[in-house]
C-alpha positions as CSV (number, residue, x, y, z in Angstrom):
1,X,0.0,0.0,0.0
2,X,1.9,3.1,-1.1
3,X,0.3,6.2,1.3
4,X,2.5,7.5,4.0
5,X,0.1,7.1,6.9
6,X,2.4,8.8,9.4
7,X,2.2,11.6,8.0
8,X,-1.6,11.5,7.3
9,X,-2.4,10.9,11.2
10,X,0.2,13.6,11.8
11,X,-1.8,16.2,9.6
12,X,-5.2,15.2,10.7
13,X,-4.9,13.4,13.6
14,X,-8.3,14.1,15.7
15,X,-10.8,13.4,12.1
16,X,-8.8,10.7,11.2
17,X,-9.2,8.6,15.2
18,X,-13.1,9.8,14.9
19,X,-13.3,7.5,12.1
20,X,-10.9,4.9,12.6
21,X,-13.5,4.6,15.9
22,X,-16.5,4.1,13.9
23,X,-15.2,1.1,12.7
24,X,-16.5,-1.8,14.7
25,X,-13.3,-4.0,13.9
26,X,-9.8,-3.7,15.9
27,X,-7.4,-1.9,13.9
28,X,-4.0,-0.9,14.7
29,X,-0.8,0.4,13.1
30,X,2.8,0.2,13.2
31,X,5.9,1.9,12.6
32,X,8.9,-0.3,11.2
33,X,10.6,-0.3,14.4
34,X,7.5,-2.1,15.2
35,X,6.1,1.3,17.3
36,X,2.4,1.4,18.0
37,X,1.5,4.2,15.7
38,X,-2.3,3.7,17.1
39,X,-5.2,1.9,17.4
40,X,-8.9,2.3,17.2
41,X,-12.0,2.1,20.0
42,X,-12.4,-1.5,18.8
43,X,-8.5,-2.7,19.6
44,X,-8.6,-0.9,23.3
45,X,-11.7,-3.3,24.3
46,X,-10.2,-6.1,22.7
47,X,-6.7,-5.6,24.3
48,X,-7.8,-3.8,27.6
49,X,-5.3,-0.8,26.6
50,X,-6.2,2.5,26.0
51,X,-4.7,4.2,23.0
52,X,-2.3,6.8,24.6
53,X,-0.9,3.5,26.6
54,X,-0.1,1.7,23.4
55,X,1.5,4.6,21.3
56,X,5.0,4.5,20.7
57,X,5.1,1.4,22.8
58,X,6.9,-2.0,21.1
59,X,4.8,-5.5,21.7
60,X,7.7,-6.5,24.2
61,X,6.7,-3.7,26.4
62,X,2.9,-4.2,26.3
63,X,2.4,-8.2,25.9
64,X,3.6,-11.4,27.5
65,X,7.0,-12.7,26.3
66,X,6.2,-15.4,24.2
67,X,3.1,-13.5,22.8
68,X,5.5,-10.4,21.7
69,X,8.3,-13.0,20.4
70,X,5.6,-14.2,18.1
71,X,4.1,-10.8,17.4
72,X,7.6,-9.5,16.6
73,X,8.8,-12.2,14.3
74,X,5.5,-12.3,11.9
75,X,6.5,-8.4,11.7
76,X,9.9,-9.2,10.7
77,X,8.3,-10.9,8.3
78,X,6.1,-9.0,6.8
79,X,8.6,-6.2,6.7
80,X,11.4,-8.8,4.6
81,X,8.7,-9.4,2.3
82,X,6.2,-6.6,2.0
83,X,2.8,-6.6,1.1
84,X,-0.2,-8.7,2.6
85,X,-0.2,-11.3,5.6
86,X,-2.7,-13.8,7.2
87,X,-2.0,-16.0,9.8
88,X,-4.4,-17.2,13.0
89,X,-2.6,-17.3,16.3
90,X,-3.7,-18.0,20.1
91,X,-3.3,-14.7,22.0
92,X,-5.2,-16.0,25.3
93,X,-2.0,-15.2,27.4
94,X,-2.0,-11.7,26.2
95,X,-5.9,-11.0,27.0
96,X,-6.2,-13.4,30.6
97,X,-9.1,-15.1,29.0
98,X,-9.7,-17.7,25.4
99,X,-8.8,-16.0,22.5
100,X,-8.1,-17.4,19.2
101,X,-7.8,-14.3,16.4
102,X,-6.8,-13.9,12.5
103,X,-4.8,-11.1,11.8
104,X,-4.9,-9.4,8.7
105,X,-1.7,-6.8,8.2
106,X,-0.5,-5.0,5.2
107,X,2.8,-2.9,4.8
108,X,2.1,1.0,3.7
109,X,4.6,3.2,2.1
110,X,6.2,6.8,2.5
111,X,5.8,9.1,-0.4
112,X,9.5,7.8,-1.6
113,X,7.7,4.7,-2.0
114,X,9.8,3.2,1.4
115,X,8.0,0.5,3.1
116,X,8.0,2.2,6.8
117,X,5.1,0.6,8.7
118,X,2.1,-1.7,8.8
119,X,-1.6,-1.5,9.0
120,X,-3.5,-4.3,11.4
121,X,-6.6,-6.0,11.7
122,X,-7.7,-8.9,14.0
123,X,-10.9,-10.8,13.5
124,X,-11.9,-13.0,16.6
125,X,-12.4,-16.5,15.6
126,X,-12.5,-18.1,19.1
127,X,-15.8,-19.6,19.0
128,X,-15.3,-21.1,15.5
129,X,-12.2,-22.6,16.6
130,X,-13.7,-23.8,19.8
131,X,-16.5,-25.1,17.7
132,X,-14.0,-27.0,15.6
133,X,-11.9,-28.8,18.3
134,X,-15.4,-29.5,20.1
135,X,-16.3,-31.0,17.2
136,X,-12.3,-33.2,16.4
137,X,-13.5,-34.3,20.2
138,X,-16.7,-35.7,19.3
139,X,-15.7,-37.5,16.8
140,X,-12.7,-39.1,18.3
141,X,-14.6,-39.5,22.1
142,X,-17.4,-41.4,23.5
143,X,-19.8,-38.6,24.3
144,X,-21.4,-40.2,27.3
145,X,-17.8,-41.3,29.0
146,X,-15.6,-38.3,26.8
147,X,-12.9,-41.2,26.3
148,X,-11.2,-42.3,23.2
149,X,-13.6,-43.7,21.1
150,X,-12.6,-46.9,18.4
151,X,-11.8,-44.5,16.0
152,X,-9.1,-42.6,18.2
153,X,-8.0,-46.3,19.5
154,X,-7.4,-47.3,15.6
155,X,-5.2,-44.2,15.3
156,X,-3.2,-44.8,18.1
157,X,-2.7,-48.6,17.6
158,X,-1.3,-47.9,14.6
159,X,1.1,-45.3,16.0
160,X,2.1,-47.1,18.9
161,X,2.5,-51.1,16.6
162,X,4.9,-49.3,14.5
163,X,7.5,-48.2,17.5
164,X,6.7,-51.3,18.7
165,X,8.6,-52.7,15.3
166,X,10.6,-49.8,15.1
167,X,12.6,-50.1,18.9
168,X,11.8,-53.8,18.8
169,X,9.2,-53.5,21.9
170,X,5.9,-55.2,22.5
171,X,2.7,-53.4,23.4
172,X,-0.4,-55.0,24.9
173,X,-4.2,-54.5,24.8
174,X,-6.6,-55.4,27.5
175,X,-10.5,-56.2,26.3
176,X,-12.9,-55.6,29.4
177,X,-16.3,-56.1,29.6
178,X,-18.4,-55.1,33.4
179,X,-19.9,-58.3,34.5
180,X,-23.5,-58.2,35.3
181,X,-24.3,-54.6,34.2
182,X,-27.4,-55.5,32.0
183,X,-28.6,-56.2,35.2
184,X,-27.8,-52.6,36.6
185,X,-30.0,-51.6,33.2
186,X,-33.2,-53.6,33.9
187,X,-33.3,-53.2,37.7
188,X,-31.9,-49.9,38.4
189,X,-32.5,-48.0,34.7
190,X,-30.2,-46.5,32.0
191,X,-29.9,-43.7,33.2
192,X,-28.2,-45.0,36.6
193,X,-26.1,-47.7,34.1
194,X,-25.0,-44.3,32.4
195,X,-23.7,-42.8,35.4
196,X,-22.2,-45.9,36.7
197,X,-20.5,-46.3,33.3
198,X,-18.9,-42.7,33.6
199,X,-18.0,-43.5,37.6
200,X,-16.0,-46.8,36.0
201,X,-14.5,-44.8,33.4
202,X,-13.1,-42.2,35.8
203,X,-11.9,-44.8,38.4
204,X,-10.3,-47.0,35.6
205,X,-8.1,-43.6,34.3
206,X,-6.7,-42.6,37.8
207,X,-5.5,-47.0,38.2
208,X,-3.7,-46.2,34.6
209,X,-0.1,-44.6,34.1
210,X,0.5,-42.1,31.6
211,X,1.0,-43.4,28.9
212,X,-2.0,-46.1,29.2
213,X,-5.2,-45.2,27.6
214,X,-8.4,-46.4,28.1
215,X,-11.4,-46.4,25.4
216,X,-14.8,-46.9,25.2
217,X,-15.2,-49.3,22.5
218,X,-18.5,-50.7,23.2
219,X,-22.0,-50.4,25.2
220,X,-20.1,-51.8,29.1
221,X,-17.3,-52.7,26.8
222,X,-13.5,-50.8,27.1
223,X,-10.1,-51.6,25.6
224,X,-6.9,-50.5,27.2
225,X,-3.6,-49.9,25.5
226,X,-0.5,-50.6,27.0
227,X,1.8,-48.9,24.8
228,X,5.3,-50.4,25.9
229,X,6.3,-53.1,29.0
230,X,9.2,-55.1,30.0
231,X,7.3,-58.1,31.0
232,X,4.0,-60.3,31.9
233,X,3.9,-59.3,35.5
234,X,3.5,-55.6,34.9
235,X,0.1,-56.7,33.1
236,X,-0.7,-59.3,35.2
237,X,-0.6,-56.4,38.0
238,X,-2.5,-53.8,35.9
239,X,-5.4,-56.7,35.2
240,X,-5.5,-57.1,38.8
241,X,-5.7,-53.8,39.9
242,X,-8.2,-52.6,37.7
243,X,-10.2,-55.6,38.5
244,X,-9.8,-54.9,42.2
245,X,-10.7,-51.4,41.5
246,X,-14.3,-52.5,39.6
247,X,-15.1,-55.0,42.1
248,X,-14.8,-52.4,44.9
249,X,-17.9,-51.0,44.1
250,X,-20.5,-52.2,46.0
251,X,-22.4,-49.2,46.5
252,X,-23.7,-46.9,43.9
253,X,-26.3,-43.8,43.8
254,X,-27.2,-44.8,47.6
255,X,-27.9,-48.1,46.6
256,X,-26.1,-51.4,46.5
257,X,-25.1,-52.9,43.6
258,X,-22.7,-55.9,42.4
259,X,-20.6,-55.8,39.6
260,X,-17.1,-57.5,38.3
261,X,-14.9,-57.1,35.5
262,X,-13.4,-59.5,33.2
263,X,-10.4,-59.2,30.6
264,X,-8.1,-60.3,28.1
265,X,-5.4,-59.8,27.3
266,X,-3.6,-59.6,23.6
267,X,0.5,-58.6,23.0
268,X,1.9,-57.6,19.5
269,X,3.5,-58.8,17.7
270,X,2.7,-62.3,18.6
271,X,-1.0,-62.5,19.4
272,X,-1.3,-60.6,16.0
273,X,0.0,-58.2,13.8
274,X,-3.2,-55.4,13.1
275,X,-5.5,-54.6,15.4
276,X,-8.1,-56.7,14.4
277,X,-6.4,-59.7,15.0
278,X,-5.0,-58.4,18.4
279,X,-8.5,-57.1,19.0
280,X,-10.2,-61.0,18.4
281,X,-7.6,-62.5,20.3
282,X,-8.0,-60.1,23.9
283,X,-12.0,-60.5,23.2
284,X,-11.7,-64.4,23.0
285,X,-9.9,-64.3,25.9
286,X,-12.4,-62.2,27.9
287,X,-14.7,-64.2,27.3
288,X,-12.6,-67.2,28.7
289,X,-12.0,-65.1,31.9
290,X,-15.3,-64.9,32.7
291,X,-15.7,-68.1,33.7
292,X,-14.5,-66.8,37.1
293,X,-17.8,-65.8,38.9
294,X,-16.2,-62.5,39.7
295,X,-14.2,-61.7,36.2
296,X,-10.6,-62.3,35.9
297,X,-8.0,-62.0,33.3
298,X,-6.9,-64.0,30.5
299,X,-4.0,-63.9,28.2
300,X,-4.8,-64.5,24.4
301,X,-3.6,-67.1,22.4
């Protein structure tokens, strides 16, 4: 944009901020020493900062450190390459609150025709972004439970099966099912089974480590990955505990209840080689385990 801007605010510097004000979006301006030139009404409510505060102030004197670092270096760019720029960026540590903007910027010349600052615009896209990972959730996440869903468990099986082949490790995958919670259904109601199912959900994540992920795969149905182990004991211990942990609860929404869990338990590489051939083996042998009146565990074959 060749129109030296300085020099226009200079000469007319009340008409000019009347209008600038009118306009409902936040607009800003720099110098190429990256100087707040100025700003309309609409960037002081969005950034808290009056005007006057903001003039002839650099982004490392107004905003956070790593905020003005990014600020700064998409200037430096702009200014290397002049002309137009779009990027979106997460300014929530500059504002104290969610906020997910576009910035629009374009470089503005003296009457030499010497690029010597930049004109801003930010368009708050926060709730469309929100939207967006609300939806990426959904769709990767039981919505009753908000665990990993099959999809997400596909994903990370294959992730995790080829570092498994890469560093020459195993990984494992439990199959559970909740003994007797059909019966929680007919006697106590779905809705109760659906708050008992989150309660499970939430007890089985706190028995996990890091790196262990639980998902909802069916309708009382969860697999568990087990990313990496040295050997059968440490899964023999997790089986236990997280059937200890299920078994525990005997008392639910004021009322008793009596429930159990069985598993089974598949390694890669040599239970199988994909996931549905892991998957069949860890469901064949939950269904072995629950021979044991009160669920068990099961290795698969």
């Amino acid at each position: 944009m060749s129109f030296d801007l300085v020099h226009f605010i200079n000469e007319h510097a009340q008409s000019f901020h009347e209008v600038l004000d009118l306009i409902p979006i936040p607009l800003f301006a720099k110098d190429r020493q990256g100087k707040y030139l100025t700003c309309n009404k609409a960037y002081e409510e969005t950034s808290g900062k009056l005007r006057q505060e903001m003039i002839g102030k650099t982004v490392y004197d107004l905003w956070p450190k790593s905020q003005a670092e990014l600020f700064f270096l998409k200037d430096k760019e702009l200014f290397d390459t002049p002309g137009q720029q779009i990027y979106e960026a997460d300014i929530s540590a500059s504002f104290g609150k969610k906020c997910i903007v576009q910035f629009h910027k374009v470089t503005f010349q003296n009457n030499a025709g010497e690029t010597i600052g930049l004109l801003g615009a930010i368009f708050d896209i926060t709730e469309r972004k929100v939207m967006e990972e609300r939806l990426k959730f959904l769709g990767n996440h039981d919505p009753l439970t908000e665990l990993p869903n099959r999809r997400q468990l596909i994903q990370d099986f294959e992730y995790e099966s080829k570092r498994a082949l890469r560093y020459d490790r195993k990984l494992a995958l439990y199959y559970m099912d909740i003994n007797k919670f059909k019966k929680i259904n007919d006697d106590l109601g779905h809705d109760t089974g659906d708050a008992l199912l989150q309660f499970i959900s939430e007890k089985v994540k706190n028995l996990l480590r890091e790196n262990e992920t639980i998902y909802r795969v069916g309708g009382d149905e969860f697999c568990i990955l087990v990313p990496e182990f040295d050997h059968k004991e440490q899964l023999k211990i997790l089986a236990e505990r997280v059937i200890n942990g299920i078994s525990a609860i005997n008392h639910f929404g004021g009322m008793e209840i009596n429930i159990g869990c069985s598993v089974g338990i598949a390694i890669f590489p040599e239970n199988g080689k994909t996931l549905a051939e892991i998957t069949t083996s860890s469901d064949k042998a939950m269904f072995a385990s629950k021979k044991s009146p009160n669920g068990g565990f099961y290795f698969g074959e």
